[in-house]
C-alpha positions in Angstrom: 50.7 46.4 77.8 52.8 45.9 74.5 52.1 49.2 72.2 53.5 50.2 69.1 53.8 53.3 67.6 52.9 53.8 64.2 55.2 55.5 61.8 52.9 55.8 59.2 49.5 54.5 58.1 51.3 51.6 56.2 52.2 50.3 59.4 48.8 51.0 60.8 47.3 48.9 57.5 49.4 46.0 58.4 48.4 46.2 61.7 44.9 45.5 61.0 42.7 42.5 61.6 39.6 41.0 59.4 37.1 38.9 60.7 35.3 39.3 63.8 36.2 39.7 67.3 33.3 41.3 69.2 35.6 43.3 70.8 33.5 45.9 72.9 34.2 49.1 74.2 34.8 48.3 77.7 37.8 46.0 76.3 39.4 48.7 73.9 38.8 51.5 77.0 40.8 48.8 79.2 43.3 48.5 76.7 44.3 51.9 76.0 43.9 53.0 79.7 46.6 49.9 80.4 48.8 51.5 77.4 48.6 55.0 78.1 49.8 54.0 81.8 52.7 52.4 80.6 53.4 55.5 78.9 53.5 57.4 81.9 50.0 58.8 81.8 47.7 59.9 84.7 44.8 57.8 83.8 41.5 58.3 84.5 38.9 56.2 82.3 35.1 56.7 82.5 32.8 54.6 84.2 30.4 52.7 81.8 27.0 54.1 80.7 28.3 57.6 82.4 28.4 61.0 80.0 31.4 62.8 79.5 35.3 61.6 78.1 35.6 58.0 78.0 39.1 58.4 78.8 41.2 61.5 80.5 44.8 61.3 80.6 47.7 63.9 82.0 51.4 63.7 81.5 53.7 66.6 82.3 50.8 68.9 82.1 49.6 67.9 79.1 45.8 66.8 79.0 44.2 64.0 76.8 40.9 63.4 76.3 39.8 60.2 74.5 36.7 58.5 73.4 36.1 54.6 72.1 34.0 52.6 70.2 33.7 48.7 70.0 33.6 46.5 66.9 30.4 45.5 65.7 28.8 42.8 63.6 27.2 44.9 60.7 29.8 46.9 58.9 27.5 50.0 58.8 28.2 50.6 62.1 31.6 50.6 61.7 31.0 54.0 59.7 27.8 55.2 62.3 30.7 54.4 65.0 33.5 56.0 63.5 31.3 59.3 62.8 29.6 59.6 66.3 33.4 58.6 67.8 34.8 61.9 65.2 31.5 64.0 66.8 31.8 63.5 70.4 35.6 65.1 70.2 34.6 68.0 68.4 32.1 68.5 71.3 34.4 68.2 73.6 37.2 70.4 72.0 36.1 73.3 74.8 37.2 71.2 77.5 40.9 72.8 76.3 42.7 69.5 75.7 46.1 69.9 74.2 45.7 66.2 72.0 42.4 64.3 71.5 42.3 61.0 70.5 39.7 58.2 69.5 40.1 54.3 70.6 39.4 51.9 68.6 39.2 48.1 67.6 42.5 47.6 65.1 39.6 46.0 62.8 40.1 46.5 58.6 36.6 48.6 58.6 38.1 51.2 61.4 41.7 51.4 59.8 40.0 52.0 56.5 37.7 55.0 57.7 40.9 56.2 59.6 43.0 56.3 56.3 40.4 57.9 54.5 40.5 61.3 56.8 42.2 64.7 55.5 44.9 64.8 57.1 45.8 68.1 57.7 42.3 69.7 58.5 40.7 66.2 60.9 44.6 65.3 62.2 46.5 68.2 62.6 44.1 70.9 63.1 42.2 68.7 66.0 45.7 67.3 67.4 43.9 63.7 66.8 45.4 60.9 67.7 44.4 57.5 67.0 44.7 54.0 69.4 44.2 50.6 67.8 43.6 48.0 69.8 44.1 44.4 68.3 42.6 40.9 69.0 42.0 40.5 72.1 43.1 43.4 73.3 46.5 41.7 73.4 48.6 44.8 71.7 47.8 48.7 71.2 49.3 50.5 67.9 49.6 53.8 68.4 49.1 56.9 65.3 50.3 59.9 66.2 47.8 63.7 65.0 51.7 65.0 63.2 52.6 61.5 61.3 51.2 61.1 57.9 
């Protein structure tokens, strides 16, 4: 799986796609998974229509806990998504991960919402990270919870 890492959210602008894809969640899940394997991750991904962590992940004793949303064809889902996406990692904060991260479509409507968080307090405080998964699900960027 081709990744690339974001060093800033210019890069994660130009990274962005319009249009529509239908990309669902099971795509963007098998995406990641495929990257975060490539980055020596411990993968385990959640089975489909189960509770819990769509994604777990361990490297060196680090644990990662990620959750994904698909793209949709009304763009006020896009910000219903995004928000429920933001919610479920807050829950999940007391399963003591050291980095949480939220998987998602590289669409304009994501990437926008994204850029629009406080950085310090949503980013840095929560140790978010952020996976983009373009067309296809051809290439993951990846935006790291310290770059700005």
């Amino acid at each position: 799986m081709s990744g690339i890492v974001f060093k800033n959210k210019i890069e994660m602008r130009n990274f962005a796609y319009g249009g529509e894809t239908r990309m669902d969640e099971e795509t963007v899940k098998r995406a990641v998974t495929e990257f975060l394997r490539s980055q020596g991750y411990d993968v385990a991904p959640g089975k489909k229509r189960e509770r819990g962590e769509d994604i777990r992940a361990t490297k060196e004793g680090l644990n990662l806990i990620v959750e994904a949303k698909g793209e949709y064809p009304r763009s006020a889902r896009y910000n219903n998504n995004f928000l429920i996406a933001l919610g479920q990692i807050l829950r999940r904060r007391s399963m003591q991960a050291a980095e949480y991260g939220v998987a998602l479509p590289a669409h304009a409507n994501y990437v926008r919402l994204i850029g629009e968080l406080d950085d310090w307090l949503v980013r840095s405080q929560l140790r978010l990270n952020f996976y983009l998964v373009h067309e296809a699900g051809s290439q993951v960027g990846f935006l790291k919870w310290d770059v700005k």
